[in-house]
C-alpha positions in Angstrom: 15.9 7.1 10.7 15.1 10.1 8.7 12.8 9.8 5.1 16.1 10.0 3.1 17.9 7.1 5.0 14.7 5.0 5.0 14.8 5.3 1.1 18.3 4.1 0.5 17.5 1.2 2.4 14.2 0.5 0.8 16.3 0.6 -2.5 19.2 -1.5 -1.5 17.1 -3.8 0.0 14.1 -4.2 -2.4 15.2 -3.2 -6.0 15.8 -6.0 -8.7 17.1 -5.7 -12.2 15.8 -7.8 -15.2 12.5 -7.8 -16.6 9.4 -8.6 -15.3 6.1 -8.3 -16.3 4.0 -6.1 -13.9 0.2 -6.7 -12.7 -0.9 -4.1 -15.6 0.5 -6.1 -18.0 3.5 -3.9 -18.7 6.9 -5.1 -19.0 9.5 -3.1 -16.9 13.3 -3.5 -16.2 13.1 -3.2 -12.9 10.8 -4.4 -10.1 10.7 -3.2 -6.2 10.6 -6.6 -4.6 8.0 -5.4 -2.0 8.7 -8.9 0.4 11.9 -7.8 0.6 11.2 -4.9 2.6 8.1 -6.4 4.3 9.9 -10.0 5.4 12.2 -7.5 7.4 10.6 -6.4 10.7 13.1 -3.7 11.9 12.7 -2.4 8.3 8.6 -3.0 8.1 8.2 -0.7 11.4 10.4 2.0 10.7 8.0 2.2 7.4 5.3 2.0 9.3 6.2 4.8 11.8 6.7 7.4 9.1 3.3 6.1 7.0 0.8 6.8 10.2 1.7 10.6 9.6 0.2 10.2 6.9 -3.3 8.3 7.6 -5.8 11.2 7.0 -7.6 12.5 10.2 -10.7 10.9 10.8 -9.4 7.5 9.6 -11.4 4.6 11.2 -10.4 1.3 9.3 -7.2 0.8 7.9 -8.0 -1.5 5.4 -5.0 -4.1 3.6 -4.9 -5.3 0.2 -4.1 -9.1 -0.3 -1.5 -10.1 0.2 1.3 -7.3 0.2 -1.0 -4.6 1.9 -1.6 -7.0 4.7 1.8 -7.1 6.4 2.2 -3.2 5.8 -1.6 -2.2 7.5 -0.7 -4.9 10.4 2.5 -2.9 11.3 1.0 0.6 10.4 -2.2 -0.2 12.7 0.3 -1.0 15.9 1.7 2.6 15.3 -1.7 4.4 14.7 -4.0 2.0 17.1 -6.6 1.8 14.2 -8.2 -1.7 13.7 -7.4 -3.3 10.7 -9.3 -5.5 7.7 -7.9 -7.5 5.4 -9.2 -7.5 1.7 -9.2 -10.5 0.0 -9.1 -10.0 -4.2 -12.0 -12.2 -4.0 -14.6 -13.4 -1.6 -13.8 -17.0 -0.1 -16.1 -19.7 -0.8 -16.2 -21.3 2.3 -16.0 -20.1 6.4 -17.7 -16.7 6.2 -17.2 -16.2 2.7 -16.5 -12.9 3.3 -14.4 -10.2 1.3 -13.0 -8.3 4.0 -11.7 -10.2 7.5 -10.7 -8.3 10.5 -12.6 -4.9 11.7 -15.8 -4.1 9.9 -15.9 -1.7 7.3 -19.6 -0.5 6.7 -20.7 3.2 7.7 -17.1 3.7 9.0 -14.1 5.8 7.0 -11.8 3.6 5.6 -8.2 3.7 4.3 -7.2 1.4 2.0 -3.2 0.4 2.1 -1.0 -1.2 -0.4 2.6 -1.5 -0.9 3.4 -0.7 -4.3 1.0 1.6 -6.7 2.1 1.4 -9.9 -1.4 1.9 -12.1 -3.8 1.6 -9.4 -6.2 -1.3 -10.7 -5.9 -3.3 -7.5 -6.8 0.0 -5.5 -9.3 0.4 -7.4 -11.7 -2.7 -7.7 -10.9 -3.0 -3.9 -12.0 0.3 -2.8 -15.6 -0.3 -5.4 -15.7 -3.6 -3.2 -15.2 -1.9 0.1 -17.8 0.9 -1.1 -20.0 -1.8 -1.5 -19.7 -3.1 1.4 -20.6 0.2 2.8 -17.3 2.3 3.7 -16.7 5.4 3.4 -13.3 5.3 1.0 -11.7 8.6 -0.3 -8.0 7.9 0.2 -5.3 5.2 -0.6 -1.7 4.6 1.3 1.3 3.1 -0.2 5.1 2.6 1.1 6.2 3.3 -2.7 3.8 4.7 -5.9 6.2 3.9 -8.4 4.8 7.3 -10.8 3.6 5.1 -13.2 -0.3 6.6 -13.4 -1.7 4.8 -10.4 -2.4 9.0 -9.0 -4.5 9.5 -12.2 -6.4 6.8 -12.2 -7.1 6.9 -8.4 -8.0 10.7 -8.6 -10.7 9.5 -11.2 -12.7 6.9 -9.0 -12.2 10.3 -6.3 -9.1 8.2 -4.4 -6.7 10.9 -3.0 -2.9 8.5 -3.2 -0.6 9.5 -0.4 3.0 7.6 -0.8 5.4 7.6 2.1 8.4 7.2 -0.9 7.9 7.9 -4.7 9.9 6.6 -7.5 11.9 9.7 -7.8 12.7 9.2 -4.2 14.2 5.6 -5.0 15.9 6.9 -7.8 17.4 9.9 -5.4 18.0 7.6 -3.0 20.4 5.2 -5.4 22.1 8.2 -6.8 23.8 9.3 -3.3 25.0 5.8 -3.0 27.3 5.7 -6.5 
């Protein structure tokens, strides 16, 4: 399945109409229902193929964002053979209380992987908490950076976003299908 395929499906599958109120606070008129596209496995994996291209050499950790990011860095890490860790918003209080579960993060370069980027806050505090835990964090994966500043305000905590699909590649995408 080429880029352009994998879009329209992303779109067909995943994209809502209505309003909803985004993590940022902003109100939008559409959403990208991200479990849409990560409930389906034949859908999740042909995402994941086309993201490892774009896990920067030297990658160590691939590192998920509760709880969307999870299911995407498990599938991503079967195609790149990169362990994986799992980081939780915040730090549970009980069992090893820790932040992030899975493969250890300290002294080792770490890529932090989300679904959707729409401003980047998530991204963000995780990567300060991963960088306080002692990784080595320059760069952030999404399946979709909906365009909406989440670039800018990555590029300012010096977080390179790569996106495997864009909002303009959505929008592209739904356009060949009227």
């Amino acid at each position: 399945m080429n880029l352009s395929d994998l879009a329209r499906q992303v779109h067909a599958t995943s994209r809502l109409t209505g309003r909803f109120v985004l993590r940022s606070g902003r109100v939008a008129d559409e959403y990208f229902d991200k479990y849409q596209f990560e409930a389906d496995p034949v859908l999740l994996d042909a995402l994941a193929e086309h993201m490892a291209a774009l896990v920067p050499v030297g990658t160590q950790v691939l590192a998920g964002l509760e709880m969307g990011g999870i299911a995407v860095v498990t599938a991503l890490g079967r195609h790149t053979g990169l362990p994986c860790a799992f980081v939780r918003k915040a730090a549970k209080p009980y069992g090893t209380a820790r932040l992030a579960e899975g493969a250890d993060v300290a002294g080792r370069r770490v890529l932090v992987v989300e679904d959707v980027v729409t401003s980047g806050g998530q991204v963000v505090v995780s990567t300060q908490h991963l960088r306080d835990l002692g990784g080595c964090v320059d760069s952030a994966l999404c399946v979709i950076d909906r365009q909406e500043g989440g670039a800018g305000a990555l590029a300012a905590e010096d977080i390179e976003l790569r996106a495997l699909l864009t909002r303009a590649d959505l929008d592209s995408a739904a356009a060949l299908d009227r």
